[in-house]
C-alpha positions as CSV (number, residue, x, y, z in Angstrom):
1,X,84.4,134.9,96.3
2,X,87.7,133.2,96.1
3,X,89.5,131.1,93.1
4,X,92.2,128.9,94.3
5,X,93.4,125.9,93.2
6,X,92.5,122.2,93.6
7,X,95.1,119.5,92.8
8,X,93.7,116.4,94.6
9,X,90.2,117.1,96.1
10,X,87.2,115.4,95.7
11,X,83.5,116.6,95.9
12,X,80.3,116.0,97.6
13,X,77.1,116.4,96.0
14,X,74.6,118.2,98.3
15,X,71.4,116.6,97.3
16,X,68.4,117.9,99.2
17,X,65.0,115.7,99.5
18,X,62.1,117.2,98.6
19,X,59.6,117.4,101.1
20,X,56.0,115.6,101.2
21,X,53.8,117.3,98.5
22,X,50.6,119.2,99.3
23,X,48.3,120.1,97.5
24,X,49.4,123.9,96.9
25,X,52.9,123.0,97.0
26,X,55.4,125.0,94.4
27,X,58.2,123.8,92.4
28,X,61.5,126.7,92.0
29,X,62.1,128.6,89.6
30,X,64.2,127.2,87.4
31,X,67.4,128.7,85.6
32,X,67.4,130.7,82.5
33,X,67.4,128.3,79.4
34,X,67.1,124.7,81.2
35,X,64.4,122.4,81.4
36,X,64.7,120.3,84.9
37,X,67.4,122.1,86.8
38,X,66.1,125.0,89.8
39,X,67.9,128.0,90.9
40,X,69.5,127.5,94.2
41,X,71.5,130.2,96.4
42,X,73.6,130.1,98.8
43,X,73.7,132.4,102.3
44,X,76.0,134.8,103.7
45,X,76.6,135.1,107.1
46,X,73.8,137.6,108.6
47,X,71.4,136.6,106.8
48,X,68.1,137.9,107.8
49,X,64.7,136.0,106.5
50,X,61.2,137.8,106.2
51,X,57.3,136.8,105.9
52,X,57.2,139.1,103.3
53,X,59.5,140.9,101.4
54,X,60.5,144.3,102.7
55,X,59.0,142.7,106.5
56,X,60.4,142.9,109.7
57,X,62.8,139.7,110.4
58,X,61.4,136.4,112.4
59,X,64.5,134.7,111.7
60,X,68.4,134.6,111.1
61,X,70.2,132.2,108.5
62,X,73.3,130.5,109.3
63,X,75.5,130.6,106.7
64,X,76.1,128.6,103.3
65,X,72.4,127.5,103.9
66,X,71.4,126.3,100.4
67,X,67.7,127.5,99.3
68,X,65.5,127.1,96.3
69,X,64.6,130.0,94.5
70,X,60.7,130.8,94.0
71,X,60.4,134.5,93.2
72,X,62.1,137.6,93.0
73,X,60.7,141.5,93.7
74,X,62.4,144.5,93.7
75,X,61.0,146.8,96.0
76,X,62.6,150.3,96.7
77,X,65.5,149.4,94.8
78,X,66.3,146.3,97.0
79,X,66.1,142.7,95.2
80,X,64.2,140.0,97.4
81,X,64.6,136.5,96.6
82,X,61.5,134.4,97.9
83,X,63.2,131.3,99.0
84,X,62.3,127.6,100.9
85,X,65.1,124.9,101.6
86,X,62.7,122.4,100.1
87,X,62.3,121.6,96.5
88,X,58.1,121.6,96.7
89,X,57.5,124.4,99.0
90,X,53.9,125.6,100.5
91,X,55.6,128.2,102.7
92,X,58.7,130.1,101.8
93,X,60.8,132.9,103.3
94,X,62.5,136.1,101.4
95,X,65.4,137.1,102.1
96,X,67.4,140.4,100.1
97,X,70.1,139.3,97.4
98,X,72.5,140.5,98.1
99,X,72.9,138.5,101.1
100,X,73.6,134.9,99.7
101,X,74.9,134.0,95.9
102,X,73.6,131.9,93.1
103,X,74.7,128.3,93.6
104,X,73.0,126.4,90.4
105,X,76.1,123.8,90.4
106,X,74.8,122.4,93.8
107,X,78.5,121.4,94.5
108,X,80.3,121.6,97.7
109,X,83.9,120.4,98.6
110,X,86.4,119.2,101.2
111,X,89.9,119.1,102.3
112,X,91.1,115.7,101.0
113,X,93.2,113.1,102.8
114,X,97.0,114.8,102.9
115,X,98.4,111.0,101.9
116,X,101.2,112.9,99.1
117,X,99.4,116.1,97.7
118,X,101.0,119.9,98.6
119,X,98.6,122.3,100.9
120,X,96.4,123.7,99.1
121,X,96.3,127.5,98.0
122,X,93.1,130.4,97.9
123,X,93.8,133.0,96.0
124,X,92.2,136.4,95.8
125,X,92.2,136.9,91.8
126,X,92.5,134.3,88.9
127,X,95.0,136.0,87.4
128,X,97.2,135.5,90.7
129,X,96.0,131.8,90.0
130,X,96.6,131.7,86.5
131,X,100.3,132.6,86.9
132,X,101.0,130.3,89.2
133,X,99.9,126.8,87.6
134,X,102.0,128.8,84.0
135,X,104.6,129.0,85.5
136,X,107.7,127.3,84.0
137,X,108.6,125.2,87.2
138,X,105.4,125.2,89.0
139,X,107.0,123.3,92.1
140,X,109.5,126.1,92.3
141,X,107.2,128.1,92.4
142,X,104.7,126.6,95.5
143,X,108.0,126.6,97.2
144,X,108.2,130.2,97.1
145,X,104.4,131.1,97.7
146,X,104.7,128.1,100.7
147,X,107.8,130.7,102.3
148,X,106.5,134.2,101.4
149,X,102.7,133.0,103.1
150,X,104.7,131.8,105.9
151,X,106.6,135.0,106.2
152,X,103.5,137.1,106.5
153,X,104.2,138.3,102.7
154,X,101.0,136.4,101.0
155,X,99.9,139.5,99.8
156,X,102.6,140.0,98.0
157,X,101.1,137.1,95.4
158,X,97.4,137.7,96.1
159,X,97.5,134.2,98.4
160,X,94.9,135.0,100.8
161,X,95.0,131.4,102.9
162,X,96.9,128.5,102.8
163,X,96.1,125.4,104.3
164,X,98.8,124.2,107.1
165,X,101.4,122.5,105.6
166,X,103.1,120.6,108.8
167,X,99.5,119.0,110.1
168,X,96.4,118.3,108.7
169,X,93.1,119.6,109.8
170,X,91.4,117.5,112.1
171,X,87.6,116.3,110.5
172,X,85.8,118.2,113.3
173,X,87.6,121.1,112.0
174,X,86.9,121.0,108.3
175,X,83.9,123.0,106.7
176,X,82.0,123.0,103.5
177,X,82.8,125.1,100.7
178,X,80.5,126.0,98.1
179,X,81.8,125.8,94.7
180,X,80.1,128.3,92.4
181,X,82.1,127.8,89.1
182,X,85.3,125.9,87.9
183,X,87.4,125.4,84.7
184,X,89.5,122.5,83.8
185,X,91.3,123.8,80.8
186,X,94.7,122.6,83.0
187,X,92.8,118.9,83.3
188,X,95.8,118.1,81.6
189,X,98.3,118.6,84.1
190,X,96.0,116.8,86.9
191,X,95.0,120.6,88.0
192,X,91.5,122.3,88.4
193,X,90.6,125.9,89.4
194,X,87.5,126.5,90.9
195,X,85.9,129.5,92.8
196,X,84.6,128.8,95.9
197,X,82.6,130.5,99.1
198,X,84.6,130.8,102.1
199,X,84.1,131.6,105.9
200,X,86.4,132.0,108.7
201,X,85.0,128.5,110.6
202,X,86.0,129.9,113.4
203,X,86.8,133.6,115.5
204,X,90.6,133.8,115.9
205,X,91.2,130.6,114.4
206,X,94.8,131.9,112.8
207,X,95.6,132.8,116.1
208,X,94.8,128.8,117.6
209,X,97.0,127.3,115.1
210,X,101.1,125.7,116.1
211,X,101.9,124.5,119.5
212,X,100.6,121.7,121.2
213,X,98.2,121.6,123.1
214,X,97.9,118.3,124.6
215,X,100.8,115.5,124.8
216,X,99.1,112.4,123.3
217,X,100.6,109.2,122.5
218,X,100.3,108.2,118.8
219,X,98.5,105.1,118.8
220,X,97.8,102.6,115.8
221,X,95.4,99.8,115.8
222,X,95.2,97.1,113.3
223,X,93.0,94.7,112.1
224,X,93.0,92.0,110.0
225,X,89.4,91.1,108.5
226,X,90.4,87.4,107.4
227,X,88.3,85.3,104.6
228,X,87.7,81.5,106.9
229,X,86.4,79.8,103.6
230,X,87.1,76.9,102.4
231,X,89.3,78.3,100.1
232,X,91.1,79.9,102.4
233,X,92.5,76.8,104.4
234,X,96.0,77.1,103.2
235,X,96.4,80.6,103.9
236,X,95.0,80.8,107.4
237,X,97.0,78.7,109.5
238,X,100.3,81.2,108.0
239,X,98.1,84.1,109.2
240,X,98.0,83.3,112.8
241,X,102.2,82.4,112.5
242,X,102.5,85.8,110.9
243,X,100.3,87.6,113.8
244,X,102.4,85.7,116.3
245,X,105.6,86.6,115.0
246,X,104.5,90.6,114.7
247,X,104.2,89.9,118.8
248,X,107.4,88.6,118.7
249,X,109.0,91.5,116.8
250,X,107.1,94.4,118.5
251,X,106.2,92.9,122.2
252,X,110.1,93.9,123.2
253,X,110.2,97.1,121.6
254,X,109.0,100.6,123.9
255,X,106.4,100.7,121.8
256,X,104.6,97.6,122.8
257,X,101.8,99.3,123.8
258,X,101.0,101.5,121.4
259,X,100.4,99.2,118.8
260,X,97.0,96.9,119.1
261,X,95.9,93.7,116.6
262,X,92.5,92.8,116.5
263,X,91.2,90.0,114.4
264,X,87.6,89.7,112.3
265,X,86.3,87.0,110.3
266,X,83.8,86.6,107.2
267,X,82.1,84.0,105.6
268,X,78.7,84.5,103.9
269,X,75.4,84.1,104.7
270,X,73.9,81.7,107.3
271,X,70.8,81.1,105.1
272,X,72.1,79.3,102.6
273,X,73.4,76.5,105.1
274,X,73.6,76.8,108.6
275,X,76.4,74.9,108.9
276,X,78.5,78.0,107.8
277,X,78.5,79.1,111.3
278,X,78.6,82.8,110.9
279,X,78.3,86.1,108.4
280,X,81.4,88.0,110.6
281,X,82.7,87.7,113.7
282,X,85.0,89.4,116.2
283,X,87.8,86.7,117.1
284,X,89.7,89.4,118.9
285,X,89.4,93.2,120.1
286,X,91.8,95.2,119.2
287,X,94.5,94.4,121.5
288,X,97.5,96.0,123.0
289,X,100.6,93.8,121.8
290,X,101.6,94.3,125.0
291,X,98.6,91.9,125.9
292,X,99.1,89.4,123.7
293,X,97.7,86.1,126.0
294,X,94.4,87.4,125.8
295,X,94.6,87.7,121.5
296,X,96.4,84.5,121.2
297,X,93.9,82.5,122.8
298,X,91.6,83.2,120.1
299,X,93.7,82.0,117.3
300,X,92.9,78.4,117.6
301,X,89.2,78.9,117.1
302,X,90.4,80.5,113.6
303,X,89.5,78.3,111.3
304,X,88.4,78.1,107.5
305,X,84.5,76.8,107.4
306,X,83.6,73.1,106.4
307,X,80.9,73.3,104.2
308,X,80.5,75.5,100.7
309,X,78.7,78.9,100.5
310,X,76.3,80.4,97.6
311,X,78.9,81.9,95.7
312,X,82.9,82.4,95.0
313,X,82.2,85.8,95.8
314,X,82.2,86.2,99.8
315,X,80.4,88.7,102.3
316,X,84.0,90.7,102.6
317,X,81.2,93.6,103.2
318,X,80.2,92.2,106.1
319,X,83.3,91.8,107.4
320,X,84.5,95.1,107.0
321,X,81.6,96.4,108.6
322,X,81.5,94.0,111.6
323,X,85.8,95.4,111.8
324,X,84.1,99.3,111.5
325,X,81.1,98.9,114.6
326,X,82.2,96.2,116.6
327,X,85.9,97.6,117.5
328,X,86.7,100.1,119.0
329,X,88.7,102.3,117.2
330,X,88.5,105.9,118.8
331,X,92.1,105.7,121.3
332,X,94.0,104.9,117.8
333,X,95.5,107.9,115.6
334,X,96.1,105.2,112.7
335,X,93.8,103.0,112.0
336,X,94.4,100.4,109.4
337,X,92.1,97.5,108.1
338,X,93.8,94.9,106.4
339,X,90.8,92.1,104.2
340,X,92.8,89.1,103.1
341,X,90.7,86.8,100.4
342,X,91.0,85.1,97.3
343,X,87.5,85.8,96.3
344,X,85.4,89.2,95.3
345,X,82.8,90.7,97.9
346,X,79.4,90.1,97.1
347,X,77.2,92.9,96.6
348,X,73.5,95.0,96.6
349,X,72.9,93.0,93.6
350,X,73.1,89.8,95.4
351,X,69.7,88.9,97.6
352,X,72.0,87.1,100.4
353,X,74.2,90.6,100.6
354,X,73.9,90.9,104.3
355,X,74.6,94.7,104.1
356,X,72.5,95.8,101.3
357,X,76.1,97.4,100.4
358,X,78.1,98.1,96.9
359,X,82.0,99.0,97.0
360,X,81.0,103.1,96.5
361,X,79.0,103.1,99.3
362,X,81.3,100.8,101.7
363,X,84.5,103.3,100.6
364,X,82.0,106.5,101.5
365,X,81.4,104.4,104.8
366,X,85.1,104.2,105.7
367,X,85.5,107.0,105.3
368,X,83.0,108.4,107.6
369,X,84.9,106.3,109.9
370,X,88.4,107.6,109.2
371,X,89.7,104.0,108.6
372,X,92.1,103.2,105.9
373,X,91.8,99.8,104.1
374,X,94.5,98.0,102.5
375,X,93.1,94.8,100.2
376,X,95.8,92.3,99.8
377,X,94.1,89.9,97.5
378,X,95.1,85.8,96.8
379,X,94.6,85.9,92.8
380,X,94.4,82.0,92.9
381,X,93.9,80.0,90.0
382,X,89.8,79.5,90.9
383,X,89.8,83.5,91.5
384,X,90.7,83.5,87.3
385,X,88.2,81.1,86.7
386,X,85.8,83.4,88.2
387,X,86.3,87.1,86.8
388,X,89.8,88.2,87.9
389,X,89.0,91.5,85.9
390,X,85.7,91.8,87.3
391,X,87.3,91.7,91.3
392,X,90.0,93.4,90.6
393,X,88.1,96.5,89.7
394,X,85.5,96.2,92.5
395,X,88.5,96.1,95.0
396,X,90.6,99.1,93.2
397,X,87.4,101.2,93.2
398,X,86.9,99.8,97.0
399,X,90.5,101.6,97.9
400,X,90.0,104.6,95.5
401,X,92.3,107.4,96.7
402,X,91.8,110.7,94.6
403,X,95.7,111.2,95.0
404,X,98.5,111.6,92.5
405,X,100.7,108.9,93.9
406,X,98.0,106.8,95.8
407,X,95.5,105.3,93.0
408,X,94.2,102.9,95.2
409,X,94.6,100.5,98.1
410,X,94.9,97.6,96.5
411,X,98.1,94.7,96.5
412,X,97.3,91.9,94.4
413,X,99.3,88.3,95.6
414,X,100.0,86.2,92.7
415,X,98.9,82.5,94.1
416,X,98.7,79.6,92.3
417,X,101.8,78.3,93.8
418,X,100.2,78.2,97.6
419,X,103.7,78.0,99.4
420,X,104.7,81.2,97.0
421,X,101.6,82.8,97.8
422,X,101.7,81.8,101.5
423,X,105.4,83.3,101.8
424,X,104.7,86.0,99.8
425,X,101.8,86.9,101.9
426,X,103.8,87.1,105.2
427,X,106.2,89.4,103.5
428,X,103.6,91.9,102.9
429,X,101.7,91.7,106.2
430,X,105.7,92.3,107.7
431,X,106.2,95.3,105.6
432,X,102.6,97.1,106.5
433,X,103.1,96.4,110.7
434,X,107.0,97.7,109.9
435,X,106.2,101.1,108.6
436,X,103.8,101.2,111.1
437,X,106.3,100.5,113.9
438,X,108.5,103.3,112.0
439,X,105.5,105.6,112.4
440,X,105.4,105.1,115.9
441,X,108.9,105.6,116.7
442,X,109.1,108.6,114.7
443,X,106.7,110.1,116.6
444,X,107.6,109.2,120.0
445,X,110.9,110.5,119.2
446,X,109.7,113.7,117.7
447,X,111.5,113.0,114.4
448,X,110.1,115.2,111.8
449,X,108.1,113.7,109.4
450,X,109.0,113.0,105.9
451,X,106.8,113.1,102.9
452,X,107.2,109.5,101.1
453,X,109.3,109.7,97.8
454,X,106.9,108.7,95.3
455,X,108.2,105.5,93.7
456,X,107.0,103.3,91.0
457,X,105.4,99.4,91.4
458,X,107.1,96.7,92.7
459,X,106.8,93.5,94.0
460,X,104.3,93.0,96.5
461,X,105.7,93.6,99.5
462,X,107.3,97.0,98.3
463,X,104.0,98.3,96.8
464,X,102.6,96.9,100.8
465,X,105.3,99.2,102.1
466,X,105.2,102.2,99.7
467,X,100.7,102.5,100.4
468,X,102.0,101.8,104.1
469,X,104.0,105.1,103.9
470,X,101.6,107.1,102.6
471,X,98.9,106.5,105.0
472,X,101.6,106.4,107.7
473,X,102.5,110.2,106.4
474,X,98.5,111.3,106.7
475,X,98.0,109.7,109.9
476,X,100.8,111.3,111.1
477,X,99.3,114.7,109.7
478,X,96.1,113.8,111.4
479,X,98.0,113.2,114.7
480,X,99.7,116.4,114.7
481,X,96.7,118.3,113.7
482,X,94.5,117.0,116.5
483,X,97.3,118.0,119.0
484,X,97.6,121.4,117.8
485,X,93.9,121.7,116.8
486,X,94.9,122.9,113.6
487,X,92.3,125.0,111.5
488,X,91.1,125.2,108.3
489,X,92.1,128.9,106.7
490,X,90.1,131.1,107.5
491,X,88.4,134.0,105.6
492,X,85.8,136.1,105.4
């Protein structure tokens, strides 16, 4: 197996439901010295599954299958695992060992978003890994390995893959990768080393990779899920000024129609007085700037709601949701979701959630979607009053990113002077649609694109800007990878 290293990943627990119980159903067997926890393998690729150990094969295995362990023989000097994908099994399969590898961590892992981290290195020996994250100036160092790999010379430093460093692998590319141990004795430095299961996802994938295959525009949509209530009456009517004047500022430009607004709404729920109109609604599609009529028309029915709901906390869920399914996102290559509020989103834990949702499971559900929220947030005097601390944290854990420069997604708006807040507001909304313009450009013009220069915290409308670079910079990743179909490295 291979050990390489891991500076911003994150992982993904592969939980397997049990299935219904008979009556002669089996648990696993579980591993040496534990109480609860089964053994588990994972498969190689030609794997072949038997009846009966030592049998003739009814069946091939694709690979990194994970199975529950039952029993082992050893028969003729071969090991046989007996083995079921289900944690109660009444029928099972065996398969020899040596074709899969004990997986008792039950941890797989993925590319993360490229939003400031380096391409990430496989190594064919720790100690190759060991000398890199020791060395005295480590980023030196993956400046070297970046050159020799690219050279053809990865050998050279036991680097066996690296992932493509000018474009990032497009999500229909990526694969699962088993991890089968780790150690975090670099925590420290923000580095783990784990050692992973690899396959080559693909035959002749190295040879796939650069050029372009396709000449695609780079398109971005936009939209802004907007809190209409009550509380929200002094912000909106700046909102639909501000969306006006990014027409004005991009409808001239050569990228007019390449960049599209679209416009969602939120309240709360309905059944706590009618009168509130709606949960979410679409006020516009996402539209072409280029068309702006058709979105402008639908400003005027923008408006904040007339009668209280249940709670300070609003169904921002909702809207985000209603933004995800109701638009259609799939011609954009960025794709940007802006929630303005004063107020928290309401929860699981509240019985007039109208998605059942909590902020872990809504981030998990964006991404699924490959859509990047920004939270610009009114922290009015009632939002103190009401458990700044408390929304805060939902909203930060909301826009987690698991990247070194990129905590989260998050701008908070001082705003208990409304004209402040109102200006203030415009200022950031500018600086997000301006980087995306940039993006754009840069990519109709076939700049190359720069990483963003990690900077510290600002005022609002920088900190807009700076989180605006850095998804501008994956996207742009994203874009290039889909155009050259980049791959994941591949080994076997």
């Amino acid at each position: 197996m291979r050990i390489f290293l891991w500076i911003t990943m994150f992982f993904v627990c592969l939980c397997l439901q049990p299935h219904a119980a008979y009556a002669d159903a089996r648990n696993p067997l579980l591993v040496e010295g534990k109480q609860a926890l089964f053994q588990r393998v994972i498969t190689h690729p030609g794997v072949l599954a038997t009846r009966t150990p030592g049998g003739v094969a009814t069946e091939s295995l694709p690979a990194f299958t994970p199975l529950y362990v039952y029993g082992k023989r050893n028969l003729d000097g071969v090991q046989w695992l007996e083995v079921s994908p289900s944690a109660k099994a009444s029928t099972t399969l065996w398969i020899e060992a040596r074709y899969s590898s004990p997986w008792d961590k039950s941890l797989t892992m993925l590319f993360a978003d490229r939003m400031s981290r380096d391409p990430v290195f496989f190594f064919e020996s720790r100690d190759a890994l060991n000398a890199l994250v020791s060395a005295e100036n480590l980023p030196d160092r993956l400046a070297t390995l970046k050159r020799i790999y690219a050279e053809g010379r990865g050998a050279e430093a036991s680097l066996t893959a690296m992932e493509p460093a000018d474009s990032a692998v497009p999500q229909k590319n990526f694969y699962l990768m088993p991890v089968f141990d780790y150690s975090e004795e670099y925590q420290d430095y923000n580095l783990r080393l784990l050692k992973i299961g690899c396959i080559n996802p693909a035959k002749n994938n190295q040879q796939k990779q650069g050029g372009h295959s396709k000449k695609e525009k780079c398109r971005a949509g936009i939209v802004f899920i907007i809190d209409t209530t009550i509380s929200m009456g002094p912000y909106i009517e700046q909102i639909k000024k501000f969306i006006s004047s990014s027409y004005n500022a991009l409808e001239t430009s050569d990228i007019s129609n390449h960049v599209s607004f679209g416009i969602v709404g939120f309240r709360n729920n309905t059944k706590h007085d009618s009168n509130i109109e709606y949960i979410s609604r679409v006020f516009s599609p996402l539209t072409p700037v280029g068309n702006r009529n058709s979105l402008e028309s639908t400003l005027q029915f923008l408006n904040e709601a007339t009668v209280s709901t249940h709670s300070f906390d609003e169904d921002a869920f909702a809207g985000i949701k209603t933004a995800i399914d109701d638009l259609d996102w799939s011609q954009y290559e960025v794709k940007v979701a802006v929630l303005l509020t004063d107020a928290g989103a309401i929860r699981n834990t509240d019985p007039l959630s109208s998605t059942g949702m909590n902020e872990e499971e809504m981030a998990a559900f964006l991404a699924r979607k490959g859509v990047r929220l920004v939270v610009t947030h009114l922290q009015t005097g009632a939002a103190k009053r009401h458990g700044l601390k408390t929304i805060i944290r939902q909203y930060e854990k909301l826009t987690r990113m698991d990247d070194a420069n990129v905590k989260s997604t998050y701008v908070p708006i001082p705003a208990e002077d409304t004209s402040k807040a109102t200006a203030l507001l415009n200022r950031v909304a500018e600086a997000l649609v301006g980087v995306v313009k940039k993006i754009i450009t840069d990519v109709e013009k076939g700049r190359p694109i720069q990483k963003p220069v990690a900077t510290a915290e600002a005022t609002p409308e920088q900190e807009a800007a700076r989180l605006a670079s850095y998804i501008g910079y994956a996207a742009q990743l994203e874009f290039l990878g889909k155009q050259r179909n980049s791959q994941a490295p591949g080994m076997l």
